[in-house]
C-alpha positions in Angstrom: 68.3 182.1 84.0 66.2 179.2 84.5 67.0 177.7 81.4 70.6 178.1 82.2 70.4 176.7 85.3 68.7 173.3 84.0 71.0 172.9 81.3 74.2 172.9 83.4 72.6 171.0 85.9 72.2 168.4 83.0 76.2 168.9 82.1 77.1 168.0 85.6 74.4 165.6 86.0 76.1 163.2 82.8 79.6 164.4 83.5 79.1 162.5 86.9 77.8 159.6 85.5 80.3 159.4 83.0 83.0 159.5 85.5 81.3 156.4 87.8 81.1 154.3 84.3 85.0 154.9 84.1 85.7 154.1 87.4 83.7 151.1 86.9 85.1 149.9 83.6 88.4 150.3 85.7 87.5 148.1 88.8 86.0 145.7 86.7 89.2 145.3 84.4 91.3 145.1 88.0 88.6 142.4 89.5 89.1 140.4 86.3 92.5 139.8 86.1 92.7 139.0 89.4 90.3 135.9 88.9 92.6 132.9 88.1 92.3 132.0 84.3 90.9 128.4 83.5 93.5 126.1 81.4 92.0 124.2 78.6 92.4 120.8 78.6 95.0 119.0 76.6 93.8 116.4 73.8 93.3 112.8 75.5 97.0 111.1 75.5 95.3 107.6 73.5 92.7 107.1 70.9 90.4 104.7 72.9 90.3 103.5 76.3 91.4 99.5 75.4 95.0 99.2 74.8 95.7 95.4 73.3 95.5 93.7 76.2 95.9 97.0 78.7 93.5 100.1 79.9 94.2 103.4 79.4 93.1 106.6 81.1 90.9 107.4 78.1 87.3 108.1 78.9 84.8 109.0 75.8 82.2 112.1 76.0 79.6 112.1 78.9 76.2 109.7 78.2 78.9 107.6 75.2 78.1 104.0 74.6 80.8 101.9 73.5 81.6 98.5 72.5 84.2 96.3 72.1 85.0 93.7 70.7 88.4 91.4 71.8 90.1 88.9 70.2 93.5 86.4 70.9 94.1 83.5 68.8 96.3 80.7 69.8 99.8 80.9 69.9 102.2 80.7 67.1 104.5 77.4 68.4 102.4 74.8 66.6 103.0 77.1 63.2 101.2 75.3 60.2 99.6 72.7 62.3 97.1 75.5 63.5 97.9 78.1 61.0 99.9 79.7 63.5 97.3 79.9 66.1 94.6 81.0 63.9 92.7 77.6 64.2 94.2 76.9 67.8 91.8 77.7 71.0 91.0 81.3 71.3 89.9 83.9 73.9 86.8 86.4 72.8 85.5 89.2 74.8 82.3 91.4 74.3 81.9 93.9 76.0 80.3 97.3 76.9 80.7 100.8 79.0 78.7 103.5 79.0 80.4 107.3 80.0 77.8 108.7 82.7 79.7 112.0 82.9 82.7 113.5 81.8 84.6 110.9 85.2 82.9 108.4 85.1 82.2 105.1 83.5 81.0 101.6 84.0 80.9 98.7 82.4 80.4 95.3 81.5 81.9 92.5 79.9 81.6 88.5 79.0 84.5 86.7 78.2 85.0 83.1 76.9 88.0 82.2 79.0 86.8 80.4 82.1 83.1 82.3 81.4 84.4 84.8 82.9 81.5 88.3 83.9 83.0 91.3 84.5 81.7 94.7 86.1 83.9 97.4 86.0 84.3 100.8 87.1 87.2 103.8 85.7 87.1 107.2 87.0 89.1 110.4 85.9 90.8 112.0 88.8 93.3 114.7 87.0 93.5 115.9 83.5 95.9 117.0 81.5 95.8 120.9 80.5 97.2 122.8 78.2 100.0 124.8 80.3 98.8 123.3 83.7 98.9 120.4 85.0 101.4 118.1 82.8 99.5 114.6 84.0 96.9 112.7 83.0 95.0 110.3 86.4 92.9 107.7 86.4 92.2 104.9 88.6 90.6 101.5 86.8 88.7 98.8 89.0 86.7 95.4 88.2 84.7 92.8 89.8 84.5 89.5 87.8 82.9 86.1 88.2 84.1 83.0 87.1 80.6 81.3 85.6 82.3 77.8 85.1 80.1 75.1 86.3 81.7 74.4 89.9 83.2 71.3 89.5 86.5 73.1 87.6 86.5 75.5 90.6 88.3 72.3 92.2 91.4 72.9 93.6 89.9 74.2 97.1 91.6 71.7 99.9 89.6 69.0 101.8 90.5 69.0 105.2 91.3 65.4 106.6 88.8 65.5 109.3 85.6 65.5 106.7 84.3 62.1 107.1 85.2 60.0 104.2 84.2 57.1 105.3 80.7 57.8 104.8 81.2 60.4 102.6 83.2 58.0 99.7 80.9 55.0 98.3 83.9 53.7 96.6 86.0 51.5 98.7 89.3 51.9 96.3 88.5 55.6 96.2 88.1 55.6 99.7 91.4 53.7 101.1 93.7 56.3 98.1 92.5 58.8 100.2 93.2 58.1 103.2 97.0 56.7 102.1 96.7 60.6 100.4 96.1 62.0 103.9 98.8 60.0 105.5 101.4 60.7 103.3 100.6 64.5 103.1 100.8 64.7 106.7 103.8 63.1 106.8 106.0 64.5 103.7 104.8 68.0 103.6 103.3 68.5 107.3 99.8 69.2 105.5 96.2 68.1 107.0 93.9 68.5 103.9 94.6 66.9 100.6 93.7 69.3 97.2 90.9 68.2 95.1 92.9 68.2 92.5 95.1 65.6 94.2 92.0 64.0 94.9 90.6 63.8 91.1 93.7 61.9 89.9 93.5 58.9 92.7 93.0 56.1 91.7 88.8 55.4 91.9 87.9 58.4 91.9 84.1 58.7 90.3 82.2 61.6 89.5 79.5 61.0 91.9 81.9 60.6 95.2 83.7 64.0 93.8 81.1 65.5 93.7 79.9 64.7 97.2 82.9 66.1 98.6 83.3 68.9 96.5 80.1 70.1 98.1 81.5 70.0 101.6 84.0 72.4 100.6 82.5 75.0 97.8 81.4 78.4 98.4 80.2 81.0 96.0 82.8 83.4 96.6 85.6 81.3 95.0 84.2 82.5 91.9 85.4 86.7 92.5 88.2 88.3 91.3 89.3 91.6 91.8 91.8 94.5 90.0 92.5 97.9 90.4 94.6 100.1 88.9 95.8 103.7 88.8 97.0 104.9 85.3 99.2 108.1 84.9 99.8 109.2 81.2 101.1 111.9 79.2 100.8 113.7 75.6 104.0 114.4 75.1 103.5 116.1 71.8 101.0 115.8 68.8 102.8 112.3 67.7 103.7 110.1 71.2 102.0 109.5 74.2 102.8 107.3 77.1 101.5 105.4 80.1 102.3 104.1 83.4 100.7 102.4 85.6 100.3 100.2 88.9 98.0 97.5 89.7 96.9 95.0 92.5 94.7 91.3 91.9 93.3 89.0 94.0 91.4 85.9 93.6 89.1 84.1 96.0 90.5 81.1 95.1 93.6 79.8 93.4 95.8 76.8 92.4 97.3 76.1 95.6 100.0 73.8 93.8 100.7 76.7 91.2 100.9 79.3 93.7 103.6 77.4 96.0 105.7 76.8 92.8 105.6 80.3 91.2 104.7 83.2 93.7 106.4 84.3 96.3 105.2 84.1 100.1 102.7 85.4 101.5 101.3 86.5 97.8 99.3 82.9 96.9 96.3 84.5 96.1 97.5 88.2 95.1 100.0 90.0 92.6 101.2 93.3 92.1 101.9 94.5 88.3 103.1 97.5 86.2 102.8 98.4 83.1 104.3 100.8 80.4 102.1 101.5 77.1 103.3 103.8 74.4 101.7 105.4 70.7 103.5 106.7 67.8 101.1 108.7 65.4 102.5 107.7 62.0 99.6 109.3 59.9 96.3 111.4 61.1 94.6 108.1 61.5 97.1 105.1 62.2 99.6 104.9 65.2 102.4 102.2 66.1 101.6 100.9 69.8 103.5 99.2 72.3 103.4 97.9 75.7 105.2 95.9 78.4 104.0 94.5 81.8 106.1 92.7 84.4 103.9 90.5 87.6 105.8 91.9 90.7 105.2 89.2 93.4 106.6 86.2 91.2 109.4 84.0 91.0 112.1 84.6 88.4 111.6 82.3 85.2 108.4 80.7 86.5 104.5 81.8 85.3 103.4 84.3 85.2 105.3 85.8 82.6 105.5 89.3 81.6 103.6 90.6 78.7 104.1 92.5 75.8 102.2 94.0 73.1 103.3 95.3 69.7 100.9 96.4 67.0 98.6 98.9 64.6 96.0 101.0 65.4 93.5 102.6 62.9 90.8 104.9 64.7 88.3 107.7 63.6 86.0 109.7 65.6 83.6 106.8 66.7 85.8 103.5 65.9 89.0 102.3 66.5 90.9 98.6 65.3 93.5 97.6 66.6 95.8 94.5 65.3 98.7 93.3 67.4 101.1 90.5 68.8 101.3 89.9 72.1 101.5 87.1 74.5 98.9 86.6 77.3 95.1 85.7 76.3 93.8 86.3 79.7 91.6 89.2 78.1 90.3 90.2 81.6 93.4 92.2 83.1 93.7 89.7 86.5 94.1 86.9 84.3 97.1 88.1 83.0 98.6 89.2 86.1 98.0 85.8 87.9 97.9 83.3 84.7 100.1 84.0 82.1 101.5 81.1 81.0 102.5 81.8 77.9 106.1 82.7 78.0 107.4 85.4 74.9 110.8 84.3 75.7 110.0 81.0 74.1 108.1 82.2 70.9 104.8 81.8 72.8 103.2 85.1 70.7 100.1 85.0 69.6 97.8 87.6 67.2 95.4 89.5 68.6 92.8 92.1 67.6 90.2 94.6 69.5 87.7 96.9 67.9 85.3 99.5 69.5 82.3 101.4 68.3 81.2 105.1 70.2 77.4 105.9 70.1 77.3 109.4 71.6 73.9 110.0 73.2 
């Protein structure tokens, strides 16, 4: 009887725990599908994050090193003369980011136009996923210093009450600049002459320039500034696309070339956007194109728009791309603010831009 008793007691015992495992198993299957499911990401809309002359929202793996290398020749409108550019004056930029994590990355860059330092900053805000969210966000920003020596910083103005008189050693110098001042005043309504206005009078010396070029220089005429948010899409396995906005400004600016080509109120800023497409043509090579348009400019005056058509070749750590285009401000605010080269008038030149990946 004893026996009995133990035995069923152990019948009960495991029937009961096989019953609280069931309920279990179910509460656990109802908690799980209430928990919202996680949508992988989509594959990155562009193969690198350098776009001809453009950005893209691309960033590389967390704690990548990259490098790139950029490259504009001159343009094509002297043809032979230069070998179509090839021999004409160029732009070169070397430059490096590193991926800190999967958002962010900085960067820096040196570029021969105008010795121009850049520090730069590009941060993932939304990605696209895989039935989610059909956008890809991403907001771009640099800082960059114009390193020329500070004498071709020189179109800052020179107000008419500096004293000249003791100021200007040359006595020719001296009495074109006060016949400047007079005849500023009176034809545009302006106290100050420019110093480029100043540079081309007749006497004008080096040593006098630079006296009052010192009167009138301050470091922060060197900055520069642009920032830009990027939205992109994959639209499928073969094309992506890009928009984006983006806002300059600069410290200091050709006050002459400013009155002539942007509108009020916008001498030392400019708005832009940009479109940027790629067609996959094989696993490796794509067909690229882009288009930006300076928002806060006169019609048919610099800046002009800029376009981009060309190749690009990448694999898992490099990519080369080969293009025409038309600016060869490498440094994004330089084309925004300085394009002069007009593609309406055959002023295309070829450009190149290669990067390298070192994943650590």
């Amino acid at each position: 009887m004893h026996t009995y008793t133990i035995a069923k007691m152990k019948r009960l015992l495991l029937g009961f725990i096989f019953m609280v495992s069931g309920l279990g198993v179910v509460f656990a299957q109802d908690s799980i599908q209430d928990q919202p499911v996680k949508k992988s990401l989509a594959k990155a809309p562009f193969e690198s994050g350098y776009f001809m002359a453009d950005r893209t929202v691309n960033l590389p793996p967390a704690k990548t090193l990259e490098l790139a290398i950029q490259h504009d020749f001159g343009t094509f409108q002297q043809h032979w003369s230069d070998l179509f550019g090839i021999w004409g004056g160029s732009n070169i930029r070397i430059g490096f980011t590193y991926t800190v994590n999967k958002n962010l990355q900085v960067g820096f860059g040196t570029s021969k136009l105008k010795r121009q330092q850049d520090f730069s900053l590009k941060y993932a805000i939304m990605r696209q996923e895989k039935g989610g969210f059909p956008l890809t966000l991403t907001v771009y920003g640099n800082v960059t210093i114009d390193c020329r020596n500070k004498s071709f910083l020189g179109n800052n103005k020179l107000a008419s009450s500096l004293d000249y008189k003791s100021m200007v050693k040359d006595s020719t110098f001296r009495s074109n600049i006060d016949k400047q001042i007079v005849q500023n005043d009176t034809a545009f309504g302006m106290n100050y002459i420019t110093y480029g206005q100043a540079t081309g009078l007749k006497g004008a010396n080096k040593t006098d320039l630079q006296t009052l070029f010192d009167q009138t220089f301050k470091s922060s005429y060197r900055f520069s500034y642009f920032a830009e948010l990027m939205i992109a899409r994959r639209f499928c396995k073969e094309f992506s696309a890009q928009i984006s906005i983006s806002y300059c400004h600069y410290n200091l600016v050709d006050q002459a070339e400013m009155d002539n080509n942007h509108v009020n109120g916008m001498k030392n800023d400019n708005l832009n956007i940009a479109g940027l497409g790629r067609l996959r043509i094989s696993p490796q090579s794509s067909i690229i194109v882009s288009y930006s348009q300076p928002l806060m400019t006169y019609l048919n005056t610099a800046p002009w728009p800029n376009f981009g058509l060309g190749v690009e070749v990448s694999t898992s750590t490099h990519t080369f791309q080969v293009f025409l285009t038309s600016a060869n401000g490498i440094v994004p605010q330089e084309t925004v603010m300085y394009n002069h080269n007009n593609p309406y008038n055959g002023a295309i030149l070829l450009g190149f831009n290669i990067t390298r990946l070192w994943t650590f």
